[in-house]
PDB file of N, CA, C and O in Angstrom:
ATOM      1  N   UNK A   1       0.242   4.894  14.094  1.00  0.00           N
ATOM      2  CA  UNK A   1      -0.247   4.720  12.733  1.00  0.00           C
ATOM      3  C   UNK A   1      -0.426   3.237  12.437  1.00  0.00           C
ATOM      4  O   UNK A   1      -1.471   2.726  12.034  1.00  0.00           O
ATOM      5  N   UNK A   2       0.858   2.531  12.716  1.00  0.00           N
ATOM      6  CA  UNK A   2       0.733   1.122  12.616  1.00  0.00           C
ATOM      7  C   UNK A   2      -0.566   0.206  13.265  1.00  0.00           C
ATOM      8  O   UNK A   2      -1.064  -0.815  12.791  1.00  0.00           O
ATOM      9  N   UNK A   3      -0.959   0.987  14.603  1.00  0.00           N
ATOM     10  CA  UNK A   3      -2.076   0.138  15.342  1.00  0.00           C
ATOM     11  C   UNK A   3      -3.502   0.652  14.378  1.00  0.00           C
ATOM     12  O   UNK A   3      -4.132  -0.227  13.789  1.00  0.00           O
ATOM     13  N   UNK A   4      -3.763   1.513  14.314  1.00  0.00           N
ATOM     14  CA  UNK A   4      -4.912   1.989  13.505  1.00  0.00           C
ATOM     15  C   UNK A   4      -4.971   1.466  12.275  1.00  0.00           C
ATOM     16  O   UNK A   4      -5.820   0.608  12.033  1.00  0.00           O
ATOM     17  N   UNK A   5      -4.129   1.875  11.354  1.00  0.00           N
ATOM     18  CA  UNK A   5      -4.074   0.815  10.242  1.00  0.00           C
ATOM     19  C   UNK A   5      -4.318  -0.676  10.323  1.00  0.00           C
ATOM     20  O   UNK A   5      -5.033  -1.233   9.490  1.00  0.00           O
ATOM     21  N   UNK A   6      -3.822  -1.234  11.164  1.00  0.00           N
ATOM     22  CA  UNK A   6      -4.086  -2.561  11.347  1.00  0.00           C
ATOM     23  C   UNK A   6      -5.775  -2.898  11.903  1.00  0.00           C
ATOM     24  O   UNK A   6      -6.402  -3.928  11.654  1.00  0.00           O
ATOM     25  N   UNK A   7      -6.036  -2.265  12.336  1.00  0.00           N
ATOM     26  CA  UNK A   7      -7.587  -2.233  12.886  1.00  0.00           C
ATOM     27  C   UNK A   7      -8.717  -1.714  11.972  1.00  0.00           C
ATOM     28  O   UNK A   7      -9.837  -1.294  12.262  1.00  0.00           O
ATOM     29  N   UNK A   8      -8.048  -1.876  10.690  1.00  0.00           N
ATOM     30  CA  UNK A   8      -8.892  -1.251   9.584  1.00  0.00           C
ATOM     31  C   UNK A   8      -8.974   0.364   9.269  1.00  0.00           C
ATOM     32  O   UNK A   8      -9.000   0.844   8.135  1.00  0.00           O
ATOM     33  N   UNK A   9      -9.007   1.085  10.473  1.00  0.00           N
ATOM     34  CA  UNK A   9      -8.985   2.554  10.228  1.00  0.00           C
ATOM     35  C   UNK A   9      -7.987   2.984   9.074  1.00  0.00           C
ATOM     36  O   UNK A   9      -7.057   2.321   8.616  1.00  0.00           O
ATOM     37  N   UNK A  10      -8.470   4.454   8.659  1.00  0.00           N
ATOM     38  CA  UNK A  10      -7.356   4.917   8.148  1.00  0.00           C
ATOM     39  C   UNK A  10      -6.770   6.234   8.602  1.00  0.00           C
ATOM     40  O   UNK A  10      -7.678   7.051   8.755  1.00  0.00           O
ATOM     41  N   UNK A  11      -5.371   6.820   8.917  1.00  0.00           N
ATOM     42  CA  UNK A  11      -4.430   7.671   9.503  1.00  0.00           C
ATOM     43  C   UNK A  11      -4.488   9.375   8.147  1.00  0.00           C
ATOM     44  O   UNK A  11      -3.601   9.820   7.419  1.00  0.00           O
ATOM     45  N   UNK A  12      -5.672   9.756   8.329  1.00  0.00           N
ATOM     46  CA  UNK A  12      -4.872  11.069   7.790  1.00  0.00           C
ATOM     47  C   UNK A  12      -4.098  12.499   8.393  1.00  0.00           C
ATOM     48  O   UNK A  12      -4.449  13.133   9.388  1.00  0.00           O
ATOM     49  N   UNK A  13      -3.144  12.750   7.639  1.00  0.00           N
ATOM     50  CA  UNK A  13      -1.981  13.245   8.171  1.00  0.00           C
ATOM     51  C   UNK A  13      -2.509  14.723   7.093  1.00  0.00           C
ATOM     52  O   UNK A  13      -2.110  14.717   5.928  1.00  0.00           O
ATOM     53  N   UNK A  14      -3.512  16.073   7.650  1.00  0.00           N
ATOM     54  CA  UNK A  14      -3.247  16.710   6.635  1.00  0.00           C
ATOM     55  C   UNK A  14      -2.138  17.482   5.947  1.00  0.00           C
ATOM     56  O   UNK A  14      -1.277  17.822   6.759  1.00  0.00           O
ATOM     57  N   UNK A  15      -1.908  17.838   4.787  1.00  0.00           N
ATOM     58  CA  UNK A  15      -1.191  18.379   4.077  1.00  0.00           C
ATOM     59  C   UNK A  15       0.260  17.186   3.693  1.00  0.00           C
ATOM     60  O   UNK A  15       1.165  17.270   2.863  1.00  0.00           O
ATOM     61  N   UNK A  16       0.009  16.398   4.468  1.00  0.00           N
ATOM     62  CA  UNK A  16       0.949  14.846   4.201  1.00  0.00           C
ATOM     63  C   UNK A  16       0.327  13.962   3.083  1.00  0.00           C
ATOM     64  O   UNK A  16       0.442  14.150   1.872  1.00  0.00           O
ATOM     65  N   UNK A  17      -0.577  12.632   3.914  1.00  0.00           N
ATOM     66  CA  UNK A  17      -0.731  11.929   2.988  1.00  0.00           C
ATOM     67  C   UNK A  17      -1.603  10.831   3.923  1.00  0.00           C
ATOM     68  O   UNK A  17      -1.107  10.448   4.983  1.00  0.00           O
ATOM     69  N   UNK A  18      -2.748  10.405   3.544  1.00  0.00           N
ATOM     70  CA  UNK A  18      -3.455   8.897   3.915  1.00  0.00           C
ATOM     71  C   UNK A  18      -2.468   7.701   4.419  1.00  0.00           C
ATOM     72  O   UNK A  18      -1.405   7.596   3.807  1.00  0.00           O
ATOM     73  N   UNK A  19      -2.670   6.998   5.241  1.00  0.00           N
ATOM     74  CA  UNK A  19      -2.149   5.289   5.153  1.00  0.00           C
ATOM     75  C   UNK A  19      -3.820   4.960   5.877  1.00  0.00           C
ATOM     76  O   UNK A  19      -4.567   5.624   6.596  1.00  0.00           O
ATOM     77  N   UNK A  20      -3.902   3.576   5.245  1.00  0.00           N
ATOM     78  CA  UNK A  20      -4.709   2.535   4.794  1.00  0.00           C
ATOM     79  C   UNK A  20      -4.225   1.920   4.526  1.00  0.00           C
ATOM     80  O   UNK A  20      -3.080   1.986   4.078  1.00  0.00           O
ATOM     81  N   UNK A  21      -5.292   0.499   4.777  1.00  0.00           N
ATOM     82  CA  UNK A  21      -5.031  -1.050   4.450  1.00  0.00           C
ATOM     83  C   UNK A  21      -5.739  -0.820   3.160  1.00  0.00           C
ATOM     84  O   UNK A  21      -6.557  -0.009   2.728  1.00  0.00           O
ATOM     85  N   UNK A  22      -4.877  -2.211   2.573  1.00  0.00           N
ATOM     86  CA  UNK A  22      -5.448  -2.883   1.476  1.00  0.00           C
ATOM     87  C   UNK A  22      -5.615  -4.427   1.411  1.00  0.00           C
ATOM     88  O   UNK A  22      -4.643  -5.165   1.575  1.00  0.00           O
ATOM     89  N   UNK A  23      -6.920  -4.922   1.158  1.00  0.00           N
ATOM     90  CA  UNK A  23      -6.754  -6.394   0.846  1.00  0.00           C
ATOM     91  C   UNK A  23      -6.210  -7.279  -0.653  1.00  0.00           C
ATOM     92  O   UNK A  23      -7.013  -7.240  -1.585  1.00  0.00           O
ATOM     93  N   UNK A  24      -5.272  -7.830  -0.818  1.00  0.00           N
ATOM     94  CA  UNK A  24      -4.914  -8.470  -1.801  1.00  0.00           C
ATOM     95  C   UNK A  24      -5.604  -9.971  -2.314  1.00  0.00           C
ATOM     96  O   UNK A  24      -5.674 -10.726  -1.344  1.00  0.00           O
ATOM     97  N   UNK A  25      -5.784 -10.186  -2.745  1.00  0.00           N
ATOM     98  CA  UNK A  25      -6.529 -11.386  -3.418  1.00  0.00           C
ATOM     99  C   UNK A  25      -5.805 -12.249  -3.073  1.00  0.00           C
ATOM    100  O   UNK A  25      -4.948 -11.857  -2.281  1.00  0.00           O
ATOM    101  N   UNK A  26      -5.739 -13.995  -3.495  1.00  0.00           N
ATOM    102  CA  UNK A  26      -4.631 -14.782  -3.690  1.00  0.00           C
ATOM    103  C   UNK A  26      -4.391 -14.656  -5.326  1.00  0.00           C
ATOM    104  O   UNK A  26      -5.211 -14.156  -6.095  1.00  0.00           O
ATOM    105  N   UNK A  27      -3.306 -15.122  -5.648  1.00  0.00           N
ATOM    106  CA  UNK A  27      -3.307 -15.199  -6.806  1.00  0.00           C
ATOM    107  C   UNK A  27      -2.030 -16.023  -7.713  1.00  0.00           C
ATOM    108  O   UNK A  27      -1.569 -16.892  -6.974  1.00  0.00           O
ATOM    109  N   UNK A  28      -1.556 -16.020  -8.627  1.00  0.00           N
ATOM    110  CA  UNK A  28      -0.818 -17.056  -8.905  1.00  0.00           C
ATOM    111  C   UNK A  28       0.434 -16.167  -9.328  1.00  0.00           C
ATOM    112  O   UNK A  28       0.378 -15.044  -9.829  1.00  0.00           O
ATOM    113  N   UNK A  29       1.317 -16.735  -9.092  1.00  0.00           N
ATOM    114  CA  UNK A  29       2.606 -15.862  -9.543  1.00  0.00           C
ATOM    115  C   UNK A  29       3.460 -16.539 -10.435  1.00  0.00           C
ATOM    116  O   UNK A  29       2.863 -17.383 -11.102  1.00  0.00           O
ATOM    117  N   UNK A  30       4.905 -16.421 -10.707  1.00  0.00           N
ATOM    118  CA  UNK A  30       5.662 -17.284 -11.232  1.00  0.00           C
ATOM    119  C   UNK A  30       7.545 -16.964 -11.006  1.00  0.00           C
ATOM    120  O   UNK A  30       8.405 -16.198 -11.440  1.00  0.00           O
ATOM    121  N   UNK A  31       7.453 -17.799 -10.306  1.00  0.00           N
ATOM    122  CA  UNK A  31       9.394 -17.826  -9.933  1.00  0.00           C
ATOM    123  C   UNK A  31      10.379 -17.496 -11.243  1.00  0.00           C
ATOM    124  O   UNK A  31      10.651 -18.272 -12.159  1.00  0.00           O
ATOM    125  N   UNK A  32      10.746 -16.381 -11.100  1.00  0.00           N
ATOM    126  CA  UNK A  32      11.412 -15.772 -12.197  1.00  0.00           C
ATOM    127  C   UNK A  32      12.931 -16.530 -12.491  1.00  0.00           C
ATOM    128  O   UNK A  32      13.629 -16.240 -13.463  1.00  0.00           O
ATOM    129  N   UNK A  33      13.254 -17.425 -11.593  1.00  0.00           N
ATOM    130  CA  UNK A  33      14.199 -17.873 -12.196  1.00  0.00           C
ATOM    131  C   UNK A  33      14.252 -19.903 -12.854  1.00  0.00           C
ATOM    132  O   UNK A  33      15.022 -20.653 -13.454  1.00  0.00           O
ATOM    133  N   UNK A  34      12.900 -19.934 -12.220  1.00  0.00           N
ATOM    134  CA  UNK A  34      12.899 -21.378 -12.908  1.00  0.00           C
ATOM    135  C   UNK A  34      11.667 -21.696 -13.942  1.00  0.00           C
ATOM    136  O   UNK A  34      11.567 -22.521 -14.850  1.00  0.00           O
ATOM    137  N   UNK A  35      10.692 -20.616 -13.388  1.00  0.00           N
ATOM    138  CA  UNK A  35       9.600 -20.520 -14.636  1.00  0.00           C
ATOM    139  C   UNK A  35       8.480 -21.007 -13.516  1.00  0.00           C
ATOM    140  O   UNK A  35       7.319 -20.711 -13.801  1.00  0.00           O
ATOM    141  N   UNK A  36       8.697 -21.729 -12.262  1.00  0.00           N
ATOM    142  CA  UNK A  36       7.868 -22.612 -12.378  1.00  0.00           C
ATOM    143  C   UNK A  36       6.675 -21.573 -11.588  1.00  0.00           C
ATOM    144  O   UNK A  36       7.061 -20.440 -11.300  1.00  0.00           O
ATOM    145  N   UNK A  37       5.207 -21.973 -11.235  1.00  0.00           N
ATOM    146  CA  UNK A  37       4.329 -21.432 -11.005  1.00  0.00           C
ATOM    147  C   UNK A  37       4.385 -21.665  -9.639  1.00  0.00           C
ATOM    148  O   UNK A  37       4.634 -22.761  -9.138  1.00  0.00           O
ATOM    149  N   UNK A  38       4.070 -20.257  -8.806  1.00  0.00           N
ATOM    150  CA  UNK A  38       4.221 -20.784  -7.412  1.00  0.00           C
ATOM    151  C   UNK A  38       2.309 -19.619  -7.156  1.00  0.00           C
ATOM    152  O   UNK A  38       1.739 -18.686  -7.721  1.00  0.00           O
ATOM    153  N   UNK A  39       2.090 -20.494  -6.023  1.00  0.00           N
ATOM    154  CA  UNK A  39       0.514 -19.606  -5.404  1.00  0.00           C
ATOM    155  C   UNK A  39       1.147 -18.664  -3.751  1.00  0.00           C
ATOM    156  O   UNK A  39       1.875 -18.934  -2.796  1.00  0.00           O
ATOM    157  N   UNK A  40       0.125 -17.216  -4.346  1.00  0.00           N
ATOM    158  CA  UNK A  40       0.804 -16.508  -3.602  1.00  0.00           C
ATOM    159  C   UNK A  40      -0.688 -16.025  -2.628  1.00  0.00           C
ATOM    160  O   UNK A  40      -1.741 -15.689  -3.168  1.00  0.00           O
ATOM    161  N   UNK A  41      -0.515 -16.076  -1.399  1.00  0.00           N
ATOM    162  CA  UNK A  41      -1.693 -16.027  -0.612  1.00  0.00           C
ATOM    163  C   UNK A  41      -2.109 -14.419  -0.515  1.00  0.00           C
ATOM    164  O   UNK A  41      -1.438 -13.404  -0.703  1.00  0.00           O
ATOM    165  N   UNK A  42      -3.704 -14.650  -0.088  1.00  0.00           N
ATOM    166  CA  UNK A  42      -4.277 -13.063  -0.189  1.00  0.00           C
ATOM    167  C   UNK A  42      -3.541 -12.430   1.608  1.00  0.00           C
ATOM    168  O   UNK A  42      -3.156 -13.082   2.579  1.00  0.00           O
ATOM    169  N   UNK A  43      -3.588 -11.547   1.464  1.00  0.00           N
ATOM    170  CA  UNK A  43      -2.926 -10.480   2.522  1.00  0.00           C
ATOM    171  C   UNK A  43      -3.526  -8.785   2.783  1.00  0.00           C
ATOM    172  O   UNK A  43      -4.136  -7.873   2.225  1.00  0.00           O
ATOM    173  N   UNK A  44      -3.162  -8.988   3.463  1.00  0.00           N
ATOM    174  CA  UNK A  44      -3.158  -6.930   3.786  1.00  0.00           C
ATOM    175  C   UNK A  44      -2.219  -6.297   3.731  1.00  0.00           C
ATOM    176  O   UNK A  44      -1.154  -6.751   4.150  1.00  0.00           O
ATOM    177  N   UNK A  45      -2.291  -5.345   3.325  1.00  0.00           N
ATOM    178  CA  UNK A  45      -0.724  -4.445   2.435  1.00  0.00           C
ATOM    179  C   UNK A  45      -1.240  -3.645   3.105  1.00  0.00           C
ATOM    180  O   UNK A  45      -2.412  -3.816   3.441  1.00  0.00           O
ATOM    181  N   UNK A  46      -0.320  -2.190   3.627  1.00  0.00           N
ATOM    182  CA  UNK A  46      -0.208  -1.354   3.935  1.00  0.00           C
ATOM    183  C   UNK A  46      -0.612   0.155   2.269  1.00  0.00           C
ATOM    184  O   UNK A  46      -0.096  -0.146   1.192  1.00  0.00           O
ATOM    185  N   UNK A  47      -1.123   0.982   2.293  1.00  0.00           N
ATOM    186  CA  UNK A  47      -1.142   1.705   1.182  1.00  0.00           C
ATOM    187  C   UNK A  47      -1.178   3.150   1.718  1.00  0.00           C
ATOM    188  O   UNK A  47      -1.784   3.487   2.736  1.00  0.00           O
ATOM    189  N   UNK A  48      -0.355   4.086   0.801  1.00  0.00           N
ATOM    190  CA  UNK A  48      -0.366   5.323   1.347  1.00  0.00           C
ATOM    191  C   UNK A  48      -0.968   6.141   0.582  1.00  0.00           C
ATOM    192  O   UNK A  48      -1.649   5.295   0.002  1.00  0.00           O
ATOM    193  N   UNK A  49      -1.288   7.160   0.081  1.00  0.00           N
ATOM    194  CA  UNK A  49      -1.859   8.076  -0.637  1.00  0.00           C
ATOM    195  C   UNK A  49      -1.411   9.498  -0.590  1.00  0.00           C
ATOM    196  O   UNK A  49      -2.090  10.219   0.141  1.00  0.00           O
ATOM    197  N   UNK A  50      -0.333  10.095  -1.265  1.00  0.00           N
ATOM    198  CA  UNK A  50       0.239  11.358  -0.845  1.00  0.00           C
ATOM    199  C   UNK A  50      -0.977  12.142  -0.668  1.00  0.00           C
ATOM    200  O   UNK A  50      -2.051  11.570  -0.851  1.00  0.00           O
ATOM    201  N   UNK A  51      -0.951  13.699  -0.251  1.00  0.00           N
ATOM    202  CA  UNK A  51      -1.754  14.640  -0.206  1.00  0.00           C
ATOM    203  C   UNK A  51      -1.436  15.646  -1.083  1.00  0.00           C
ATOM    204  O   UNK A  51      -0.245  15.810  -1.351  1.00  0.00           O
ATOM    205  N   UNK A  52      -1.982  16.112  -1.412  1.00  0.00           N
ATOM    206  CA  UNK A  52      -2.374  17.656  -2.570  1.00  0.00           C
ATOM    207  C   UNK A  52      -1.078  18.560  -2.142  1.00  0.00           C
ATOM    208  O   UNK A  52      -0.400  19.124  -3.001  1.00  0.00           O
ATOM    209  N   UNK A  53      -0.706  18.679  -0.345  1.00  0.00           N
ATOM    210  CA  UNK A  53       0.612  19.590  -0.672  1.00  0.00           C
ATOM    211  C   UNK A  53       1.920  18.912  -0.618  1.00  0.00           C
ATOM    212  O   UNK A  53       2.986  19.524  -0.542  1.00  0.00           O
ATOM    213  N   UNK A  54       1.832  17.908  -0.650  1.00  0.00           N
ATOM    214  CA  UNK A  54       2.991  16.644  -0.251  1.00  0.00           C
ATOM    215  C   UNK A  54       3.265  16.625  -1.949  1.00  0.00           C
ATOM    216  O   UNK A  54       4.398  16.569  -2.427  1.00  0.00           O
ATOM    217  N   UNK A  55       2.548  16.659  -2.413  1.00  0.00           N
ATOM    218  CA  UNK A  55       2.393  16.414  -4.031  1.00  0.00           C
ATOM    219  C   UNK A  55       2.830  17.764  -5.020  1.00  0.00           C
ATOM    220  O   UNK A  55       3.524  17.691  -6.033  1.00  0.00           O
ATOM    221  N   UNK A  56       2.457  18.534  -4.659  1.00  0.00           N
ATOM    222  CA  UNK A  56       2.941  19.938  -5.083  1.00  0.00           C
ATOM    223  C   UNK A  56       3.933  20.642  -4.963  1.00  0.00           C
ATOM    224  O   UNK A  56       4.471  21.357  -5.808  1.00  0.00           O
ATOM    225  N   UNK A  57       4.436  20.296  -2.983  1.00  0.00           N
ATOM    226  CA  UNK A  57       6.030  20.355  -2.706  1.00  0.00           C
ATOM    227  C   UNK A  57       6.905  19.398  -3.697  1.00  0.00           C
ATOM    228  O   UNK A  57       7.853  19.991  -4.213  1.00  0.00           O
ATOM    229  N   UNK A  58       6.798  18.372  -3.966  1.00  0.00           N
ATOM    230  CA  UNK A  58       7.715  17.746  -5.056  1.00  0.00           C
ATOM    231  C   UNK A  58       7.818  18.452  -6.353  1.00  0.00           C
ATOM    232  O   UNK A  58       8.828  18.676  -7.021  1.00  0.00           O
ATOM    233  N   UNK A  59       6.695  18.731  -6.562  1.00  0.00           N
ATOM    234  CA  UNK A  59       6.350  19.320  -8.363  1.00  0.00           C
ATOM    235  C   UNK A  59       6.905  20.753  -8.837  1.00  0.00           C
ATOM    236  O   UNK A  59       7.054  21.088 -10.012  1.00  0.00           O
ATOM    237  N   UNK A  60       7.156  21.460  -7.811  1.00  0.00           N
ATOM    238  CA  UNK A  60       7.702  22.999  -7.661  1.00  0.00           C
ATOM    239  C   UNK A  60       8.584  22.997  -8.203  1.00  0.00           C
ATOM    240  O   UNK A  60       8.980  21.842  -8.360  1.00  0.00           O
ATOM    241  N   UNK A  61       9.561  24.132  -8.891  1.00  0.00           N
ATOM    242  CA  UNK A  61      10.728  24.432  -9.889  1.00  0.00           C
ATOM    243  C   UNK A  61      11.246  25.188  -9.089  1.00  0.00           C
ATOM    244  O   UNK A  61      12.296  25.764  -9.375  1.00  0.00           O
TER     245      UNK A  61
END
């Protein structure tokens, strides 16, 4: 999963759930304990996406 994802593809797992990349922007953040402004670089995140029965098994009573 890890190699495919990384190669842009995306891993579906039916009745599980998607993984996919995501690209993040750069963007500006701020250090929560001194205030001060720090820059946070763009990246690739990992993202998952449950599936319809992955989602329904949770929701059941």
């Amino acid at each position: 999963i890890v190699k495919t994802v990384k190669e842009g593809d995306e891993v579906a797992l039916l009745g599980f759930g998607t993984f996919k990349s995501a690209r993040r922007e750069a963007r500006t953040g701020r250090n929560p304990t001194t205030g001060a402004e720090i820059h946070i670089p763009a990246c690739v995140q990992p993202k998952f996406v449950a599936g319809k029965l992955f989602k329904d098994a949770l929701n059941t009573k």
